[in-house]
C-alpha positions in Angstrom: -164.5 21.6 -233.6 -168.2 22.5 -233.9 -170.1 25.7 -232.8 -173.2 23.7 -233.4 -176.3 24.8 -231.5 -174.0 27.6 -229.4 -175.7 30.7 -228.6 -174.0 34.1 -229.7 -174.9 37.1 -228.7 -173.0 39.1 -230.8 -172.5 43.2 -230.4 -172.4 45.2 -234.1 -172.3 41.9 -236.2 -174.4 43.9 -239.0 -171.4 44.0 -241.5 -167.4 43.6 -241.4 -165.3 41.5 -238.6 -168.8 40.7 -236.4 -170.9 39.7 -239.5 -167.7 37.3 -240.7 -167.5 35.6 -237.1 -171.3 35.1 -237.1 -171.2 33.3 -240.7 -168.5 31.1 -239.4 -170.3 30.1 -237.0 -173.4 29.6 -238.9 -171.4 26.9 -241.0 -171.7 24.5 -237.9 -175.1 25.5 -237.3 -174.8 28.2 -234.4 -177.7 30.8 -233.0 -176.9 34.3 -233.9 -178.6 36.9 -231.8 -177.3 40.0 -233.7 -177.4 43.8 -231.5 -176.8 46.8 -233.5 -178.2 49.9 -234.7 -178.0 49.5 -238.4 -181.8 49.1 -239.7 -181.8 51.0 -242.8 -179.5 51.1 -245.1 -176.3 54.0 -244.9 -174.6 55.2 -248.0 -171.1 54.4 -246.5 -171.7 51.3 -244.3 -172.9 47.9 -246.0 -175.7 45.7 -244.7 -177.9 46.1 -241.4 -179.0 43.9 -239.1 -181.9 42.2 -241.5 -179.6 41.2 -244.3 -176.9 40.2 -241.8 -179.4 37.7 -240.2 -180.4 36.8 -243.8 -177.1 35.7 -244.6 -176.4 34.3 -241.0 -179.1 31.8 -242.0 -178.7 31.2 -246.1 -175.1 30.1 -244.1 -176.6 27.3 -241.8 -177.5 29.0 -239.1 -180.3 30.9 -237.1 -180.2 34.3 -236.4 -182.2 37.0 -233.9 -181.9 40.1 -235.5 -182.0 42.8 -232.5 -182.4 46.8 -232.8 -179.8 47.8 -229.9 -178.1 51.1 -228.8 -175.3 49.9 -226.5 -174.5 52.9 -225.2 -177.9 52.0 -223.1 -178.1 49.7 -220.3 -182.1 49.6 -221.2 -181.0 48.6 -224.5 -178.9 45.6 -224.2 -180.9 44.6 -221.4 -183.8 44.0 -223.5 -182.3 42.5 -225.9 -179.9 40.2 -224.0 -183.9 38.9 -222.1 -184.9 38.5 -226.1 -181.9 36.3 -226.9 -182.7 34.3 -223.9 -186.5 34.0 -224.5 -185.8 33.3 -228.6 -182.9 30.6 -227.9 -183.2 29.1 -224.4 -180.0 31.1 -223.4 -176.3 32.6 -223.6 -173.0 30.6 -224.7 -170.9 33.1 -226.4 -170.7 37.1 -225.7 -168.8 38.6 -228.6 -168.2 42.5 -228.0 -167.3 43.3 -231.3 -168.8 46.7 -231.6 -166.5 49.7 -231.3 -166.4 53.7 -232.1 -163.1 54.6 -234.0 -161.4 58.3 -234.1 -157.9 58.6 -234.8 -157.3 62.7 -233.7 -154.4 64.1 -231.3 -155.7 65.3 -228.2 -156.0 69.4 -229.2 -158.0 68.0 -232.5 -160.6 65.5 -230.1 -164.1 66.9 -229.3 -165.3 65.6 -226.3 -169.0 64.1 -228.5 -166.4 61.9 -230.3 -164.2 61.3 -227.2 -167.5 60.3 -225.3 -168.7 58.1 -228.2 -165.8 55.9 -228.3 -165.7 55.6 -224.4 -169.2 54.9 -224.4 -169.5 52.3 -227.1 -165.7 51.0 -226.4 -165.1 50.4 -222.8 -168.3 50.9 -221.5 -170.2 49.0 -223.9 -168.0 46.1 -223.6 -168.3 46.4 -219.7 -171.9 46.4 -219.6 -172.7 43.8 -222.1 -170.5 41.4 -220.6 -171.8 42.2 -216.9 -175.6 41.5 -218.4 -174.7 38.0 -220.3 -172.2 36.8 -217.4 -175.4 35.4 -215.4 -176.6 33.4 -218.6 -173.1 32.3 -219.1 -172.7 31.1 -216.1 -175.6 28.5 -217.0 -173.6 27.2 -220.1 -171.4 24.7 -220.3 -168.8 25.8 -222.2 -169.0 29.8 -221.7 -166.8 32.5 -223.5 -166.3 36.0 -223.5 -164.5 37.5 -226.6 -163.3 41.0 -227.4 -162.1 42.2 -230.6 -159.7 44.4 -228.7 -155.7 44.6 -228.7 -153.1 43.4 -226.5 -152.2 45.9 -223.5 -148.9 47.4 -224.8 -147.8 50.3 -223.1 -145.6 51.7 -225.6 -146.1 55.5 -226.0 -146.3 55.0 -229.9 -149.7 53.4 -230.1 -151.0 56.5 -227.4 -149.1 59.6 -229.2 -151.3 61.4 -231.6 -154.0 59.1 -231.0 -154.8 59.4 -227.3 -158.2 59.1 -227.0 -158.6 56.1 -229.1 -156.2 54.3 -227.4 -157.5 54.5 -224.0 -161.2 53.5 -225.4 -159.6 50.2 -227.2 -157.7 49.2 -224.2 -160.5 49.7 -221.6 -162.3 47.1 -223.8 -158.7 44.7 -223.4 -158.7 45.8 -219.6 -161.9 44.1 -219.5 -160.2 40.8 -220.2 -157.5 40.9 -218.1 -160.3 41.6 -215.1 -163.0 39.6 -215.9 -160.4 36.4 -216.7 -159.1 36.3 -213.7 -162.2 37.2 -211.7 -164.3 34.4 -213.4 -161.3 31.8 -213.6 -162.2 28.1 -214.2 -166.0 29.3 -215.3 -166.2 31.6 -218.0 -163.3 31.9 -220.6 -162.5 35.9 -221.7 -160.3 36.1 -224.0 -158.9 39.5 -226.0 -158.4 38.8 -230.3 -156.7 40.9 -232.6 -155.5 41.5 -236.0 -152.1 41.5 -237.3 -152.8 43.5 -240.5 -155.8 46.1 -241.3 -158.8 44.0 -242.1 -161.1 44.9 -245.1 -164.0 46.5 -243.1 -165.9 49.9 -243.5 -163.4 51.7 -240.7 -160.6 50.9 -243.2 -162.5 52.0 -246.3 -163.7 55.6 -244.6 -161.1 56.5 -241.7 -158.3 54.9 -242.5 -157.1 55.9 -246.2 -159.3 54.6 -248.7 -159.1 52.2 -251.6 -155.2 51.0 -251.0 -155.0 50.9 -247.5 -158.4 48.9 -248.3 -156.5 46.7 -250.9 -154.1 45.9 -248.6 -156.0 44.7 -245.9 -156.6 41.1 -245.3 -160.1 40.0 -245.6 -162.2 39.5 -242.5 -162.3 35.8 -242.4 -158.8 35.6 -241.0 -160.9 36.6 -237.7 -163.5 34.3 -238.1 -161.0 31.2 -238.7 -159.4 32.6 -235.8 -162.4 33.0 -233.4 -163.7 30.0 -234.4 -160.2 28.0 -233.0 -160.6 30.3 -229.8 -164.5 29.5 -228.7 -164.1 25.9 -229.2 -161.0 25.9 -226.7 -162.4 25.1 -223.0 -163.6 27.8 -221.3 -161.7 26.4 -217.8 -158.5 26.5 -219.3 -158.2 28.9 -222.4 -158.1 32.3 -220.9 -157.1 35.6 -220.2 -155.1 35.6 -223.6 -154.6 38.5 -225.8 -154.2 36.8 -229.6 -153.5 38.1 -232.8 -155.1 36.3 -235.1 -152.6 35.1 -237.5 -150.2 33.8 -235.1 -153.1 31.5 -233.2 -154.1 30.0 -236.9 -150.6 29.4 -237.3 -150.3 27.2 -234.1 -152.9 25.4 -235.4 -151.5 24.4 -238.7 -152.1 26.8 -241.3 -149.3 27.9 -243.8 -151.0 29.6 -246.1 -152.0 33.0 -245.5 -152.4 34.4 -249.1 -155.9 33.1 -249.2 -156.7 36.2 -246.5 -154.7 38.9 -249.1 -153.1 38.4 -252.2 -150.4 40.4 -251.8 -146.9 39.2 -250.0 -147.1 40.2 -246.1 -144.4 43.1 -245.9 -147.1 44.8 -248.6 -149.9 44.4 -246.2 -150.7 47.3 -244.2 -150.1 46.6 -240.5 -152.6 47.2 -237.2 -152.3 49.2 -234.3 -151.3 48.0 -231.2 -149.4 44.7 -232.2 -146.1 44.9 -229.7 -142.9 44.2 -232.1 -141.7 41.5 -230.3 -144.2 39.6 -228.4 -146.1 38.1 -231.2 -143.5 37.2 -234.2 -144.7 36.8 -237.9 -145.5 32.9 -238.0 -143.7 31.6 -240.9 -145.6 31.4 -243.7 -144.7 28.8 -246.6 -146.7 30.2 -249.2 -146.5 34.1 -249.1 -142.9 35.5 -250.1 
């Protein structure tokens, strides 16, 4: 499997789950056309979109490094028509970007609610509706969300309403756009299992242990990189979490994401109980 020569365009890949996807597929030589806002550096949030590119290509890859709001149709416009004109074209759209605020509803002002909608749902919407046309062109086209599986269960909506709905208009994207582009563009939903070391963990979510307890982002990126190699005609309209896809393709050993045994790890949102069981692992009791 080889990413070699695909073209990403990649929505906030500046740091975290985004920036580990893109170095994956730098490895194999990929294009990296990186859109996010990050241009200077922030106190809480590591890297921008300069040193993510410069990693990108220490990694084996190329990257575009691209100044984008997309909350903005103007925005990602421009910068999808710079991909294009830098690489020669689309592959891969990864909406990887996303607005997190976990408030009941009483406790949600509507500039928050609004953000997350915008960035979320919208964002996700609009980014894939401006690369579809360049995917169509490819020969092997993919879609990919970091969003959850569509569970309905009123625990993942009670006390954190307005989240929920934002993360699952970016999943109700996939089940839409996979069946409506069937047999010519794969879209496909992926997901973690456990909290993932990222800056959302570190400053919303509880700090240093819940931090500590996270697996590391590459368990995505291993993950991603199994999903856009699949065929696009055939490999679609799935929601996967991450750990159970690497498991159906061999891997036992998932201490090398978290050195801690699994029932420490801190689990995700939105995983249904039953629907994707805990692969067995050989090497983590």
């Amino acid at each position: 499997m080889s990413l070699k020569d695909k073209i990403i365009f990649m929505t906030g890949g500046s740091r975290g789950i985004g920036l580990e996807i893109a170095l994956r597929a730098a490895k194999d030589g990929a294009k990296v056309a990186i859109a996010a806002k990050t241009t200077e550096p922030h106190p809480k949030l590591a890297g921008t979109i300069y040193t993510a590119a410069k990693e990108i290509e220490e990694a084996g890859g190329m990257c575009l490094p691209l100044k984008c709001d997309i909350r903005h149709e103007e925005s990602i416009l421009d910068s999808v028509e710079k991909t294009v004109n830098e690489f020669g074209g689309i592959d891969i759209c990864i909406n990887n970007a996303s607005a997190i605020n976990l408030t009941g509803t009483v406790d949600t002002d509507m500039k928050r609610y609004d953000l997350m909608h915008n960035i979320n749902g919208r964002g996700t919407f609009l980014t894939s509706k401006l690369c579809i046309p360049h995917l169509l062109k490819s020969s092997n086209p993919h879609i990919l969300n970091i969003s959850p599986p569509l569970d309905m269960n009123p625990k993942w909506f009670k006390d954190t309403v307005a989240y929920t709905i934002a993360k699952f208009n970016m999943s109700m994207c996939v089940l839409g756009m996979a069946a409506e582009f069937e047999g010519k563009i794969a879209v496909n939903a992926l997901w973690p299992r456990t909290a993932i070391k990222t800056a959302a963990v570190a400053n919303v979510l509880g700090g240093d242990e819940i931090y500590n307890k996270s697996r590391s982002p590459a368990i995505m990126a291993d993950a991603a990189h199994i999903i856009l190699n699949k065929g696009a005609d055939k490999f679609t309209g799935n929601f996967i979490i991450d750990d159970s896809l690497l498991a159906e393709h061999g891997e036992t050993d998932f201490r090398k994401y978290a050195d801690y045994p699994f029932q420490d790890l801190i689990p995700d949102f939105f995983v249904p109980e039953h629907a994707y069981p805990v692969p067995k692992i050989v090497k983590d009791s």
